[in-house]
KESE-398762 format. One record per residue: residue number from 1; x, y, z of N, C-alpha, C in turn. Coordinates in steps of 0.1 Angstrom, whole numbers, always signed. Each point is the difference from the previous one (the first is absolute). Last residue first. Example, Ala and Ser with C-alpha at 12.3 -4.5 7.8 and 13.67 -1.06 7.14 Angstrom:
// KESE-398762
SITE, resi, n_X, n_Y, n_Z, ca_X, ca_Y, ca_Z, c_X, c_Y, c_Z
SITE, 2, +128, -22, +71, +9, +11, +0, -8, +11, +8
SITE, 1, +3, -57, -1, -9, +12, +0, +9, +12, +0
***
This chain:
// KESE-398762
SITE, resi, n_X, n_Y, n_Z, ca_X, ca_Y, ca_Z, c_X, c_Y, c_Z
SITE, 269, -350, +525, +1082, +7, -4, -16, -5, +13, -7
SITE, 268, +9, +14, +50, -7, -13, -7, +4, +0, -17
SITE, 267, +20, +17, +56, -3, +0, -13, -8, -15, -10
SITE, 266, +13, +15, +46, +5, -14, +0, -5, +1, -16
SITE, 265, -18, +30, +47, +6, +0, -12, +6, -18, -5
SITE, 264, -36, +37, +34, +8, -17, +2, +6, +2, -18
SITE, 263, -25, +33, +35, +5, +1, -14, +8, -8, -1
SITE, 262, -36, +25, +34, +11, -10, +1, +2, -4, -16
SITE, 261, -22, +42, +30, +0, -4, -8, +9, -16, -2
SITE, 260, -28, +31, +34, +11, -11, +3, -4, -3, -20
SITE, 259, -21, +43, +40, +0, -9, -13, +11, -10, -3
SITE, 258, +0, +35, +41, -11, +3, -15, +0, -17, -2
SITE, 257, +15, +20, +41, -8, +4, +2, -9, -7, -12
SITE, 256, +43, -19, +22, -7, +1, -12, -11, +8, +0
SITE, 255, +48, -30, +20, -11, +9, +6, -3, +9, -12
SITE, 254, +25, -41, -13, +1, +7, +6, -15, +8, +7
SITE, 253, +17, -34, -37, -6, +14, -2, +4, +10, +13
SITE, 252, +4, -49, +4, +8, +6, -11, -1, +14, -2
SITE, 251, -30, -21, +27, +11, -1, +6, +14, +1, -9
SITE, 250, -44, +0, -19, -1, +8, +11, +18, -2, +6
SITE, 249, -15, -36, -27, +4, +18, -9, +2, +8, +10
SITE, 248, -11, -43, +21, +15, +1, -10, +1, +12, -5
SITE, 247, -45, -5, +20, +15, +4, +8, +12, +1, -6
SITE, 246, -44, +10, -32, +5, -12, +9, +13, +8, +10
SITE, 245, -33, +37, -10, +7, -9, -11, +6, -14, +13
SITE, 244, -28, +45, +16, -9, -14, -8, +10, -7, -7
SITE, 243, +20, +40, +19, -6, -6, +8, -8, -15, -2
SITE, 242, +15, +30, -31, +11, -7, +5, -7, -9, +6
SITE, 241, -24, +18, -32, +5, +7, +9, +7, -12, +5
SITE, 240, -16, -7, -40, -10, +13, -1, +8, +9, +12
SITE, 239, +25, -40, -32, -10, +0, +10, -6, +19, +8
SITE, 238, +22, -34, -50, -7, +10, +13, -5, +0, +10
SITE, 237, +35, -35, -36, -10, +3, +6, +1, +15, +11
SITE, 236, +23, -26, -47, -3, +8, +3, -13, +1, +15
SITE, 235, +41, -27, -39, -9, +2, +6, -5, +14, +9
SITE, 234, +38, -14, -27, -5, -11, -8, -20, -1, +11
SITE, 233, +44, +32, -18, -11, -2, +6, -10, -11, -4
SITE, 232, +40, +22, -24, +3, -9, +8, -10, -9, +14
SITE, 231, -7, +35, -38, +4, -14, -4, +0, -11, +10
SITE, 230, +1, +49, +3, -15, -8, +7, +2, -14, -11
SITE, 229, +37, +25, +31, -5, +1, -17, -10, -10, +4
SITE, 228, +15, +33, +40, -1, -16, -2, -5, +2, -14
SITE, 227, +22, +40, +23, +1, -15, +5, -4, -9, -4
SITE, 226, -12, +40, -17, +13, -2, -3, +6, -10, +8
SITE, 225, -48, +7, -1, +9, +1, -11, +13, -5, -7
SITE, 224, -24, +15, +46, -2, -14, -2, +8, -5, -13
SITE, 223, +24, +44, +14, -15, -3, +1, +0, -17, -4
SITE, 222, +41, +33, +33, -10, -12, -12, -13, +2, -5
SITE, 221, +33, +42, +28, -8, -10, +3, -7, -9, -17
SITE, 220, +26, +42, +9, +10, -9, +4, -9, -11, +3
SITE, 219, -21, +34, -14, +12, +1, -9, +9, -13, +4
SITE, 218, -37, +18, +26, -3, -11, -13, +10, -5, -4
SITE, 217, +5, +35, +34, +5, -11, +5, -7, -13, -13
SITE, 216, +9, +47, -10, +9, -12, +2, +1, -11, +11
SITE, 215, -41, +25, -14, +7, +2, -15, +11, -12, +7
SITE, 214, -20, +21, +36, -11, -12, -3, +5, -5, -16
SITE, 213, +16, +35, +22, +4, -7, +7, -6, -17, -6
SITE, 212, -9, +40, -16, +11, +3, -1, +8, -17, +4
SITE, 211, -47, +18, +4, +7, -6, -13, +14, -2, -7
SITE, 210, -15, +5, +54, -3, +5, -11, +2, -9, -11
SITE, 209, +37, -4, +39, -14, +5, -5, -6, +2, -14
SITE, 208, +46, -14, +20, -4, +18, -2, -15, -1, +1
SITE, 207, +25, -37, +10, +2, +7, -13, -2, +10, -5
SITE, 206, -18, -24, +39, +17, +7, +2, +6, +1, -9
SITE, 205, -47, -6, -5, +5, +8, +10, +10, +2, +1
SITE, 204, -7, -43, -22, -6, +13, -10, +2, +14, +10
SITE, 203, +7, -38, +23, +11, +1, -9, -1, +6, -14
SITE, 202, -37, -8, +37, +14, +6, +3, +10, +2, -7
SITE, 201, -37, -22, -15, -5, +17, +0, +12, +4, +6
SITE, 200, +8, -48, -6, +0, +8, -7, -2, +14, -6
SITE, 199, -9, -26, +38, +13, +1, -1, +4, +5, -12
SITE, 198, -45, -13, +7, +7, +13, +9, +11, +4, +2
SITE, 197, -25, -13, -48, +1, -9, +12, +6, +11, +13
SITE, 196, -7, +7, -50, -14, -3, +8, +5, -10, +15
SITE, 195, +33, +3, -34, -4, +16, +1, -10, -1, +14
SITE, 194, +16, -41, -20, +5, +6, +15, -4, +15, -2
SITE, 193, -9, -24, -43, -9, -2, +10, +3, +7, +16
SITE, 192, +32, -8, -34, -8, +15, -7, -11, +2, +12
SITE, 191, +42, -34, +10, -10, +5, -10, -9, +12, +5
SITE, 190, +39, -29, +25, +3, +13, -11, -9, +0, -10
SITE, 189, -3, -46, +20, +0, +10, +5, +8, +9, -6
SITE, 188, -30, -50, +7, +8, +11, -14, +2, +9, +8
SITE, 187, -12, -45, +22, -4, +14, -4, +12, +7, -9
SITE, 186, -11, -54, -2, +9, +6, +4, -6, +19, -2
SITE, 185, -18, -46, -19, -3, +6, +15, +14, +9, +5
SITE, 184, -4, -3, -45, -4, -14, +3, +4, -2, +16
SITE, 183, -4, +46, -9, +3, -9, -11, +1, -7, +2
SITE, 182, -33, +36, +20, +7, -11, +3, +2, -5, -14
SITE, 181, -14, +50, +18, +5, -10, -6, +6, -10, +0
SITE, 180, -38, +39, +23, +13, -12, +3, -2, -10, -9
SITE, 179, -25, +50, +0, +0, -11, -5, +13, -8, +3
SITE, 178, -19, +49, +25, +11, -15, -6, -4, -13, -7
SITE, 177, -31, +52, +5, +10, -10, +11, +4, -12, -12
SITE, 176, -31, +34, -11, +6, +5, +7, +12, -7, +10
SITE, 175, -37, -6, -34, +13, +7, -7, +5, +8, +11
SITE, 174, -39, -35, +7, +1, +18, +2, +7, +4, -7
SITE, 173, +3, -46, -4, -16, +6, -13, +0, +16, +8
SITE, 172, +52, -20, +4, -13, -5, +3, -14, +8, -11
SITE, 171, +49, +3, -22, -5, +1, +18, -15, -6, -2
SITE, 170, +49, +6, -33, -12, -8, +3, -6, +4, +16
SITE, 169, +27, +21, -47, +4, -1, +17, -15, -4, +1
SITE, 168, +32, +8, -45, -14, -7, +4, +5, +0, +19
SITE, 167, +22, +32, -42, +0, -15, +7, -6, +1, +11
SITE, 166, +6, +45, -29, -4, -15, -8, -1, -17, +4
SITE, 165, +5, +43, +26, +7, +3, -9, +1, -12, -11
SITE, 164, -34, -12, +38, +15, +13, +4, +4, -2, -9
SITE, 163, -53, -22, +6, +15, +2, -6, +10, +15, +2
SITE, 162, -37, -45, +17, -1, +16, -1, +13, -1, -7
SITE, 161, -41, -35, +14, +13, -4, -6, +4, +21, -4
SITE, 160, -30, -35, +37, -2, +11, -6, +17, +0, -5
SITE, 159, -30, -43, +16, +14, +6, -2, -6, +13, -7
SITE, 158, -26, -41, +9, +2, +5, +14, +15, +11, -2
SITE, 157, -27, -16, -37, -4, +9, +7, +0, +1, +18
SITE, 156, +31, +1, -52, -6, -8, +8, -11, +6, +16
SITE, 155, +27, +23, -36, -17, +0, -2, -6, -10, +10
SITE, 154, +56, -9, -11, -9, +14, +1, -15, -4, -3
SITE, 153, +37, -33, +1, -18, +4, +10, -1, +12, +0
SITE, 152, +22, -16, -42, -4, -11, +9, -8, +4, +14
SITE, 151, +30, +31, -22, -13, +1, -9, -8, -14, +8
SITE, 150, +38, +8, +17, -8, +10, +3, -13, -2, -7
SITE, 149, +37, -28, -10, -10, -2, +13, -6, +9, +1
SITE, 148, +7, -4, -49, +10, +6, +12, -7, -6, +14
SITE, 147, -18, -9, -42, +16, +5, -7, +7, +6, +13
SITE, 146, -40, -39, -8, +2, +16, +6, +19, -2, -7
SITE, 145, -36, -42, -9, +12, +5, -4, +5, +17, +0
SITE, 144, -42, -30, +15, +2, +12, +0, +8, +5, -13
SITE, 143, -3, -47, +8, -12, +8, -4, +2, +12, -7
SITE, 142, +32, -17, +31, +2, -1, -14, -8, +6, -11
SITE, 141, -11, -2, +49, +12, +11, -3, +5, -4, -15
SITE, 140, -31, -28, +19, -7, +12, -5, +15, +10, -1
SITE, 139, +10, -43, +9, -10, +1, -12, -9, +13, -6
SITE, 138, +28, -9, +46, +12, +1, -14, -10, +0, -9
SITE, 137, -25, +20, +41, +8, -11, -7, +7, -1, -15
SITE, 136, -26, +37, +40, +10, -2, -12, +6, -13, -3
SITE, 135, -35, +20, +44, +11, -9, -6, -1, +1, -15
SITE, 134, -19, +23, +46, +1, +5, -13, +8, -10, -7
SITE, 133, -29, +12, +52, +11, +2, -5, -2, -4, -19
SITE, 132, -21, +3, +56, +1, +12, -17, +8, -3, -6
SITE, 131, -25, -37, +40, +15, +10, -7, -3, +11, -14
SITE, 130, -29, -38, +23, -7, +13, +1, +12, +3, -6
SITE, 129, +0, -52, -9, +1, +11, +10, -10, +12, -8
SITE, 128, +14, -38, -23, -11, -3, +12, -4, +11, +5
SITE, 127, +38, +11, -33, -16, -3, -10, -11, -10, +15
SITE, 126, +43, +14, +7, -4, +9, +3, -17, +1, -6
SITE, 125, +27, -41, +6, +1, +11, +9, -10, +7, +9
SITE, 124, +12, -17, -46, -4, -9, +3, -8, +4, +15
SITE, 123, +38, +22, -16, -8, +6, -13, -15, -7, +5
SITE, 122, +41, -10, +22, -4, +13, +4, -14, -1, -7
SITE, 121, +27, -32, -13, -8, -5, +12, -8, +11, +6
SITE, 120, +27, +1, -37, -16, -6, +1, -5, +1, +6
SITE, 119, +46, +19, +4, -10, +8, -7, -12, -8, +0
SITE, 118, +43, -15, +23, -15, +0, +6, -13, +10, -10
SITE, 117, +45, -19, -6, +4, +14, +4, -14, +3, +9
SITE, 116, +6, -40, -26, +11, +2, +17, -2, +13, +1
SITE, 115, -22, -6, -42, -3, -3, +9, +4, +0, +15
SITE, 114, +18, +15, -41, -7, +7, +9, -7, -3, +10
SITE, 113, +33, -32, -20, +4, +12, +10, -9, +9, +3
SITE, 112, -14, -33, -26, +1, -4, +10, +9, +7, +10
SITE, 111, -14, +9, -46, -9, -1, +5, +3, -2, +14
SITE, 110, +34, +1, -25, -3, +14, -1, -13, +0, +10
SITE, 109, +16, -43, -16, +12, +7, +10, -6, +14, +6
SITE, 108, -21, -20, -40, -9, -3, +15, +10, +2, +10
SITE, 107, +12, +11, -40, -13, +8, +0, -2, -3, +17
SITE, 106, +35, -22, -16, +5, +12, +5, -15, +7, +4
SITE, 105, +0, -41, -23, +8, -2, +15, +2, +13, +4
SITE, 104, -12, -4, -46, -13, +0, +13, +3, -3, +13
SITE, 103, +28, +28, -37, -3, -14, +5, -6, +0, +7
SITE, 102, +10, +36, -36, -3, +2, +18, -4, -12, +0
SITE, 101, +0, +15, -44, +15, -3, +6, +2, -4, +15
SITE, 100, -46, -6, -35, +11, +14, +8, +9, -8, +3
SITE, 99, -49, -11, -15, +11, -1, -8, +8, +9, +4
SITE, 98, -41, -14, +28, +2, +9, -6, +15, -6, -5
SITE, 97, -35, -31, +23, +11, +9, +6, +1, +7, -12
SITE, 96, -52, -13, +13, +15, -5, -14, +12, +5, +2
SITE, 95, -48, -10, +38, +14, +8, -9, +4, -9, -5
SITE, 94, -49, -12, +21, +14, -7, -7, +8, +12, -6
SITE, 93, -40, -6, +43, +3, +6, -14, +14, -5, -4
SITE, 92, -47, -20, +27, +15, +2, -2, +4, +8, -14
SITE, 91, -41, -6, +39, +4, +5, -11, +12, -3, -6
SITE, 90, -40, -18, +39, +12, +2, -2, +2, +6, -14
SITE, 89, -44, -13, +25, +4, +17, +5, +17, +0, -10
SITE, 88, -23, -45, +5, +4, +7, +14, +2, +14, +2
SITE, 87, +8, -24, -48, -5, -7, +11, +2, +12, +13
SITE, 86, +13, +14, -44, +9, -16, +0, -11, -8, +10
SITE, 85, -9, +48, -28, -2, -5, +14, +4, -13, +1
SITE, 84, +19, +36, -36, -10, -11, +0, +0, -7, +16
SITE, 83, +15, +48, -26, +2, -12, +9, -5, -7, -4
SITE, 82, +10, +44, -35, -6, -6, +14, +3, -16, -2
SITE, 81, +29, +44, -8, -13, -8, -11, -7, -3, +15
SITE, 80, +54, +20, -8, -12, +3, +0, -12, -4, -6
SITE, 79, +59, -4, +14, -18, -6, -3, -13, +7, +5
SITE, 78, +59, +12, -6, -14, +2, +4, -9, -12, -5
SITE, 77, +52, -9, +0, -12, +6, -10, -14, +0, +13
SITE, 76, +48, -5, +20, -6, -8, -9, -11, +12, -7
SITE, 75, +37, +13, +27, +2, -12, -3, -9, -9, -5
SITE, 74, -16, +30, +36, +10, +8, -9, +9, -17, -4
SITE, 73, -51, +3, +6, +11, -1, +10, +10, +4, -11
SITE, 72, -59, -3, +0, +10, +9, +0, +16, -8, +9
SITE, 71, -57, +0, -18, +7, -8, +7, +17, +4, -3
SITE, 70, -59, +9, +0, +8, +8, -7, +15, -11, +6
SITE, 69, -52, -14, -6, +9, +0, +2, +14, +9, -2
SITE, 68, -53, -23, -1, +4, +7, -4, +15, +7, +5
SITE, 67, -34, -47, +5, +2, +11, +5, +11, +10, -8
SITE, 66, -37, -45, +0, +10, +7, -2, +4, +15, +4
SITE, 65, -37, -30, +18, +6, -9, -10, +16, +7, -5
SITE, 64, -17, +24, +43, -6, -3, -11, +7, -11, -9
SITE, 63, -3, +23, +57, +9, -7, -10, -9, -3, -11
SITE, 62, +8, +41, +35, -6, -3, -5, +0, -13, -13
SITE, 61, +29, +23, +38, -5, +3, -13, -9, -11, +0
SITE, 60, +42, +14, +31, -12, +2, +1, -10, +2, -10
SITE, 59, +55, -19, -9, -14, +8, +3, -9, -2, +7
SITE, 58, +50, -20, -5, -7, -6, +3, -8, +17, -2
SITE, 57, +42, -22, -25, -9, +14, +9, -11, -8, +2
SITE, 56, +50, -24, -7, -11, +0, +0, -6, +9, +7
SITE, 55, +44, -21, -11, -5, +7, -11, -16, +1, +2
SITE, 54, +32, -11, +34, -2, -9, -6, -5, +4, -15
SITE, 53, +14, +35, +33, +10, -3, -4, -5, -19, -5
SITE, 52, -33, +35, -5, +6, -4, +7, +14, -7, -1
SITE, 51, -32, +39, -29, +4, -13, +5, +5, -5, +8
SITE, 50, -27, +52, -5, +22, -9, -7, -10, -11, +5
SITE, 49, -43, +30, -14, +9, -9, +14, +14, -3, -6
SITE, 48, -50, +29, -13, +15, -5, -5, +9, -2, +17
SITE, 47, -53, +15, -32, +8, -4, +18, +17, -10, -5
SITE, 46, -32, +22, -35, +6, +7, +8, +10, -3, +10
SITE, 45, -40, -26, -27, -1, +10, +10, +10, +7, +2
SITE, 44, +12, -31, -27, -6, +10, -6, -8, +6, +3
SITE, 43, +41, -20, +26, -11, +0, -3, -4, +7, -8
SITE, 42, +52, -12, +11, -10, +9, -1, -16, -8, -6
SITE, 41, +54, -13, +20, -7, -3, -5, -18, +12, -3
SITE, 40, +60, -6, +7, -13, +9, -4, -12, -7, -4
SITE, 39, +46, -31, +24, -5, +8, -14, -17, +10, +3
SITE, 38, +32, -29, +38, -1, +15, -4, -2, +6, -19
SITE, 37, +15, -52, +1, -2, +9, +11, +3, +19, -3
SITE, 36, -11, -51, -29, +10, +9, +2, -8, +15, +7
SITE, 35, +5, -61, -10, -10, +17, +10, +11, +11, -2
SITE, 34, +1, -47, -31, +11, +8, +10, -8, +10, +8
SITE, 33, -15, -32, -38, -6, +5, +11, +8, +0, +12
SITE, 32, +10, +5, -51, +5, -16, +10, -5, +1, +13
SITE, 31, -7, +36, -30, -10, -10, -5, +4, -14, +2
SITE, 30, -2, +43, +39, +3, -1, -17, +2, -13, -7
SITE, 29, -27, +31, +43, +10, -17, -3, +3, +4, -18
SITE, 28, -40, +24, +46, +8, +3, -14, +13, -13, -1
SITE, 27, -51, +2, +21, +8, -4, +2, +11, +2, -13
SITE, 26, -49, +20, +30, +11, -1, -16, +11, -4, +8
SITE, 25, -46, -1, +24, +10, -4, +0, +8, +0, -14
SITE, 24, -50, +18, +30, +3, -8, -11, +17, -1, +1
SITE, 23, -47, +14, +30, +14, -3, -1, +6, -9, -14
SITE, 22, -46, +4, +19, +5, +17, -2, +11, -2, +0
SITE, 21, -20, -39, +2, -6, +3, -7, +4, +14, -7
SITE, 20, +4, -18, +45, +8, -3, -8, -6, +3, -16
SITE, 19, -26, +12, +35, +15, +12, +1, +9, -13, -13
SITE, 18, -43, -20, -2, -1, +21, -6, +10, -1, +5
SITE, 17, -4, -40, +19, -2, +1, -18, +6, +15, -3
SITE, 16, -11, -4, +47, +14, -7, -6, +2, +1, -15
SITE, 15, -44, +10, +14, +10, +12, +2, +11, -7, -2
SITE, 14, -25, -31, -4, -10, +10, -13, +16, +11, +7
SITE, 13, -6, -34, +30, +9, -5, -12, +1, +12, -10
SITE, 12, -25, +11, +41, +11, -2, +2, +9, -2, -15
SITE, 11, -44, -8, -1, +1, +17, -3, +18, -2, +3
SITE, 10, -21, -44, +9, +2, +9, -18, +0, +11, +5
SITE, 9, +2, -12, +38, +9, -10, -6, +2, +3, -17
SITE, 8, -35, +15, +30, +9, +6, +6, +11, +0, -11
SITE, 7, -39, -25, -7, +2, +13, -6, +11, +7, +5
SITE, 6, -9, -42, +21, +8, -4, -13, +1, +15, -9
SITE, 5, -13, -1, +47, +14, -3, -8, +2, +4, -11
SITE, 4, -47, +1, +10, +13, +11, +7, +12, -5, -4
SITE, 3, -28, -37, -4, -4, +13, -12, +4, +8, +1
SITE, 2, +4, -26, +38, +8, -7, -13, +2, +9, -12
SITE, 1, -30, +11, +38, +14, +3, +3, +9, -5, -12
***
């Protein structure tokens, strides 16, 4: 019975070992080891996690002497190299703040209103869960650097992106129903998008109809475009259908057959 245990007891330990063992920890800080929160951290697997509001991604990986590293926040210099395992699976990466006019009191001012807005926590969320959805952070929209929002989620793939007389009308992956635009939670309304809605086929009908009908009621309707400069965008999250997005959005958006775009602004450097 002793001899039972005690194998019980090493196999038990041996599995404890292995799941921790599958977890590793980057810790981002700059070089007065200030943490600096929600930075891009990427694996040279691919797997990429934001940070926490302490400066820390935690992975499912695999831990090695060093590790390889992509590391990202608006306001400092990229790092790219590799880690060194400090103890325990831990990593720390060190940013250099960038030579700019943008005080680092502001960088992290910036950091800490998207946060109240709940963008991480969504992102955090939606990365446990089953949810469809799509997040844009300030690091990759710079990345990017798009010349229009449209250009930003057009292709995306819970968004079909179409066009009326040169401006962008966003619907679902059918191209048949409403994409709901939210600007820093607030629905947009008079856009390009109400075509595809029911109140909208009414008020294409009592315009006569037709292409007739369907010409002036665009005419008098927004595109994403012309509401929001993609400067000022300081974020971006999708969701596939209404029904699956947090309540907060839902309850802004309204009744939804399609899709929930949200578009948090607050411009970057």
């Amino acid at each position: 019975m002793r001899t039972f245990s005690l194998v019980v007891a090493l196999l038990s330990a041996s599995l404890t070992s292995q799941v921790r063992d599958t977890t590793l920890t980057v810790s981002v800080s700059d070089s007065a080891g200030r943490a600096i929160p929600y930075a891009q951290v990427t694996l040279a697997s691919g797997a990429s996690r934001v940070a926490d509001d302490t400066g820390r991604a935690v992975f499912k990986s695999a831990r090695a002497d060093s590790i390889r590293v992509l590391v990202r926040r608006i306001g400092f210099q990229a790092l790219s190299g590799w880690l060194h395992d400090s103890g325990g699976g831990r990593y720390a990466a060190i940013l250099t703040p960038l030579p700019q006019n943008l005080a680092r009191v502001d960088i992290f001012d910036r950091n800490t209103a998207l946060a109240r807005r709940g963008f991480y926590d969504r992102m955090e969320r939606v990365r446990r869960g089953a949810t469809s959805a799509w997040f844009m952070t300030p690091e990759e929209i710079e990345l990017r650097n798009p010349g229009r929002v449209s250009h930003l989620v057009g292709g995306q793939q819970y968004i079909k992106l179409q066009w009326y007389s040169g401006r962008p009308v966003l619907t679902g992956r059918s191209g048949s129903c409403q994409i709901m635009v939210l600007l820093d939670g607030v629905r947009l309304t008079g856009m390009l998008e109400e075509a595809y809605t029911p109140d909208g086929q009414r008020e294409i009908a009592r315009l006569g109809g037709g292409e007739r009908g369907y010409s002036q009621f665009m005419a008098q309707r927004m595109s994403i475009d012309d509401v929001v400069n993609i400067m000022s965008v300081q974020a971006v999250e999708v969701y596939a259908n209404a029904a699956s997005a947090p309540v907060e959005l839902q309850r802004a958006a309204g009744s939804s057959p399609c899709g929930i775009i949200a578009i948090w602004t607050g411009g970057r450097p």
